[in-house]
N, C-alpha and C positions, 0 to 999 in steps of 0.2 A: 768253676766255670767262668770262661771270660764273660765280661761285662760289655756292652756295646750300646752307647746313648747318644740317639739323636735327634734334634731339636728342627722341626721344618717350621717353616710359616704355611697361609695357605689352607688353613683346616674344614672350610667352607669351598675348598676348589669339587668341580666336579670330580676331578681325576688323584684327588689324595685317598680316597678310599682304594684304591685299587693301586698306588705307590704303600700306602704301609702294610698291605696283604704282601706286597714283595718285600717289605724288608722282612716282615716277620717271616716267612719262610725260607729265605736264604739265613735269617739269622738260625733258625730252625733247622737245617742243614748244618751251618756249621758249628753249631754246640752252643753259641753262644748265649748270654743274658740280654737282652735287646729291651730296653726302655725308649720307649717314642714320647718325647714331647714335645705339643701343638701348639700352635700361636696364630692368631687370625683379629682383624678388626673387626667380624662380626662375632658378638658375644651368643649370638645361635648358631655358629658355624655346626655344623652334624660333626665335622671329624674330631672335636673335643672330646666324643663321648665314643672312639672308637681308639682315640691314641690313650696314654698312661698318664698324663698332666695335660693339661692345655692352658693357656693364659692369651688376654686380648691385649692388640699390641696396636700402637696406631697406625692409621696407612702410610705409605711410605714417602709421600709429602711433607711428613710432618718430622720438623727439627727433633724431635723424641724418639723420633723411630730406630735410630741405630743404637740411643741411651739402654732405649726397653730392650733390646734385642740380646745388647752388651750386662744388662741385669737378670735378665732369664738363665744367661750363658754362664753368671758371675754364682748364680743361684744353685742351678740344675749340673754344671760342669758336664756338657755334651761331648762327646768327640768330634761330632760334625754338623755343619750347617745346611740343610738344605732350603732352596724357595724355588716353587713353581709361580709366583706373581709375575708376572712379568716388570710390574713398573719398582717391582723391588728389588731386581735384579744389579743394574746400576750402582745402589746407593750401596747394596753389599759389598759387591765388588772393587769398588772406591776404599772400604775400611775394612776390605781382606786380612791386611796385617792387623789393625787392631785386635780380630778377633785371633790371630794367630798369635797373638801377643800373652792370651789366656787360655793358650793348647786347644783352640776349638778350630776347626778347618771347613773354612767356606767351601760349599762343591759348587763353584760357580767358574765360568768365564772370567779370561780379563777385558778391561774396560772398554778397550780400543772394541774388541769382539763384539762386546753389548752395546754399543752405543751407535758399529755400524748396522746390526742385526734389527735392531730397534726403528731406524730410521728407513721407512722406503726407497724413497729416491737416492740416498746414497750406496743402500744395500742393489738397486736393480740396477744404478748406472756399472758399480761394482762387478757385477754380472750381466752388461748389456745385450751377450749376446744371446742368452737364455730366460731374459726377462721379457714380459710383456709391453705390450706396447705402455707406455706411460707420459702425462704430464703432470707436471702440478700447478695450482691455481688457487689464483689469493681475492678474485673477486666473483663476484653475482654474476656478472656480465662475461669476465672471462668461461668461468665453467659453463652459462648456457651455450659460447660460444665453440667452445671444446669440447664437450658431448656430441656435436651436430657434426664436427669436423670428424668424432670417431665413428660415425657413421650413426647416430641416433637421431630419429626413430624408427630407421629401418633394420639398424643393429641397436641389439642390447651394449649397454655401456657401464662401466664400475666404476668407483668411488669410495671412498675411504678416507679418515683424516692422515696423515704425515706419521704420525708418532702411533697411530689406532694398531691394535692386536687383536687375535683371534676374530670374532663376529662384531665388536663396536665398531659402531659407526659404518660399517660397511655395508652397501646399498646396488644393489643390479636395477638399474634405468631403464626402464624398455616401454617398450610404443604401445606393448599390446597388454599392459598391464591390467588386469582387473581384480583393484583391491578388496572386492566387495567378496569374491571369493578365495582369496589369499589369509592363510591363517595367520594372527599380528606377529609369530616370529619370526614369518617370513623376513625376506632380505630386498625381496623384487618393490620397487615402489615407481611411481610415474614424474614426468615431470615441474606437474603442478604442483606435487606434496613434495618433490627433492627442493623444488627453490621454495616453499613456502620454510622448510625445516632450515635451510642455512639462512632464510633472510631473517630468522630468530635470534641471529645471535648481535650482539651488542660489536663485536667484529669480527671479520667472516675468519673461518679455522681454515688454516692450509689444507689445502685436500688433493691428494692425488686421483687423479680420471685413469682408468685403465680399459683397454681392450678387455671386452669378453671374450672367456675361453670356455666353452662346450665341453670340452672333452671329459675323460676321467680324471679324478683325483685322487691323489696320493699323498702319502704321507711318508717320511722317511725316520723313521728313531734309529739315534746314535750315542753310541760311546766313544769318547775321544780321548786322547791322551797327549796333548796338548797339541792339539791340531793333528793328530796322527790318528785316523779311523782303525778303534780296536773291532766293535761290532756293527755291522750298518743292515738294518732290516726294515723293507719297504712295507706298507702295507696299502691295498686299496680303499678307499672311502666310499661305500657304497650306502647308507644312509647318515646322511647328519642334520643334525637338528641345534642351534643355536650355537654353529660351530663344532659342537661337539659329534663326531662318531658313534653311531646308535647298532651301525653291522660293518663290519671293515675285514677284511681279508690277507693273509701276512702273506705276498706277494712275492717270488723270487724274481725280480728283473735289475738286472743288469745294466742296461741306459739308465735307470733313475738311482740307482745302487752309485754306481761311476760319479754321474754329473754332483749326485750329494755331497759324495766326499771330497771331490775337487773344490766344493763352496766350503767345505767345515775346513781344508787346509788353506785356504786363499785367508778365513778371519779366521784363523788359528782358535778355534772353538775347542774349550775344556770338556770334558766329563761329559753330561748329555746334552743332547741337543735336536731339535727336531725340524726338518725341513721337508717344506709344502710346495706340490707342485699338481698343478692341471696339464692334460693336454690341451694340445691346439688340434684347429682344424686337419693339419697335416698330421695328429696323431704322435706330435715332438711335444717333451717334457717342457714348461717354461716355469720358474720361478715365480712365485707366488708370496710363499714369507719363509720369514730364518726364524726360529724361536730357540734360544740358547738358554736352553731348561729343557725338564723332562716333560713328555706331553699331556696331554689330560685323558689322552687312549691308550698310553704303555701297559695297560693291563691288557691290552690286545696282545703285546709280545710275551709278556709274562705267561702268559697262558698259552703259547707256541716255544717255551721253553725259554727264553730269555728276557732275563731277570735284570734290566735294565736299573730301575733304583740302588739294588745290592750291590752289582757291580761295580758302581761309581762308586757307591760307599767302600766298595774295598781296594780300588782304584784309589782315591784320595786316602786311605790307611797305609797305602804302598803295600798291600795283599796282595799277593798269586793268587788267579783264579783259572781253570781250564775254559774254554771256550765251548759253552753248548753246544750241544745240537739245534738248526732252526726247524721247526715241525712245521715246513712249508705251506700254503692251500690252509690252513687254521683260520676256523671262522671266528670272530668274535660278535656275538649279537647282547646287547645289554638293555637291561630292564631296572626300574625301582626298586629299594628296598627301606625298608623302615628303622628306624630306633626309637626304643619308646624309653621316655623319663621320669621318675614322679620319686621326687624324697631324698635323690641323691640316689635312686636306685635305675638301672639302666637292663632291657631286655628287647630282644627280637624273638617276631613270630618264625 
């Protein structure tokens, strides 16, 4: 039986439990032997006890982080690398060939891709005409002054640091807020707790002000091939909660299908990739964020018949694969689930 090992970071993400149920079943599908091994800088990360190895790696700040990564690799001899971090994305990518150096294959983007995808203001000037409104702003004074300009407190206003991903740091300003009833993951805060929060810091963080957008949300997961759209499947966002998708819907539309692919070929985006968009008032898609990694909801597509993690994996193997069917209208609603531990022994109710 072929053998197939791969090494992710990430073992603590929401969304890796529901990426190694996809590899295991396409590896399961194709005959294979499939060894997953995890890596995470929280040493309680849950996916330790759900992949075949795990090991704790430092965050990706830290000058160790590529040594560990290249010693796990040195160790375990994976075929491929995967990371869902975002801020680890970068640093992989940067020492692609090292790890190619030891037959292991990064499934990341290149640099230029992550580094515009990463950064707002360069990624929405990039796409100026499908981005939201935006500025960015380096003082106290400026941002109360640009909130009022985007029309707050009579319009809701947004906020986010420069370099911020997914739900940090990201904040909705509004006039009518009332934190008292607001649950703390909320995102809605007012203006007295927005400037009391940034006047905390020892110097202010770049922060981009954005228009709020009302409308629906969406999500787009992709397979790329080197900036060549293989699979592109929208899906609705209709509950989330700390960023994350709790009921999302696999969506067939066309205008956010389109406008994806033309962002994932403009940064020549590898392998998977996922791209956020809100309507507007007019009911037009605008750009929101790039995330050049697999998402932390692709078990939504996985279970509408496409098996996005395998793909790439067999995508960077240089594998043939048919093109699914997409089981259109497919809901995904997700819930808790447990791992229990004691002794080195591991079981679910």
């Amino acid at each position: 039986m072929e053998k197939l090992t791969i090494l992710t970071t990430g073992a603590g993400a929401p969304g890796a439990a529901g990426i190694f149920k996809g590899f295991r079943m396409g590896a399961e599908q194709d005959g294979k032997q499939l060894r997953i091994i995890t890596s995470d800088m929280d040493r309680y990360a849950y996916g330790f006890h759900l992949a075949d190895k795990g090991y704790v790696i430092p965050e990706a700040s830290s000058p160790r982080f590529i040594q560990r990564l290249m010693e796990i690799c040195r160790k375990e001899r994976p075929d491929l690398l995967f990371s869902w971090v975002t801020p680890e994305l970068l640093k992989i990518s940067r020492f692609s060939e090292n790890f190619k150096n030891i037959d292991v294959i990064p499934v990341v983007s290149g640099m230029e891709a992550i580094e515009i995808s990463q950064n707002k203001p360069k990624c929405f000037e990039l796409f100026s005409r499908i981005s939201p409104k935006f500025r960015v702003v380096e003082t106290l004074e400026d941002f109360e002054k640009t909130v009022k300009e985007f029309g707050y407190p009579e319009k809701n206003v947004c906020f986010k640091p420069v370099s911020g991903y997914g739900m940090r740091g990201f904040r909705i300003l509004s006039g009518k807020a009332n934190l008292l009833e607001e649950k703390p993951e909320k995102a809605t805060t007012d203006m007295a707790s927005a400037l009391n929060m940034l006047a905390s810091y020892d110097e202010f963080p770049e922060i981009v002000v954005m228009e709020y957008l009302s409308g629906k949300e969406y999500t787009v997961d992709m397979l790329l091939d080197n900036g060549n759209p293989v699979l592109t499947v929208p899906r609705e966002r209709f509950r989330i909660k700390s960023g994350i998708s709790n009921i999302a819907v696999i969506k067939e539309n066309q205008e956010i299908a389109g406008t994806a692919e033309k962002i994932a070929k403009k940064l020549d985006l590898s392998y998977n990739a996922n791209i956020q968009f809100k309507l507007d008032e007019n009911k037009k898609p605008k750009l929101i964020e790039v995330q050049p990694r697999l998402s932390g909801t692709v078990i939504a597509c996985i279970g509408a018949g496409v098996n996005f993690p395998y793909m790439a994996a067999k995508l960077a193997l240089g594998e043939s694969f048919e093109k699914p069917e997409i089981k259109w209208e497919t809901t995904m609603k997700r819930f808790w689930n447990e791992v229990f531990i004691r002794n080195g022994e591991k079981w679910f109710l």
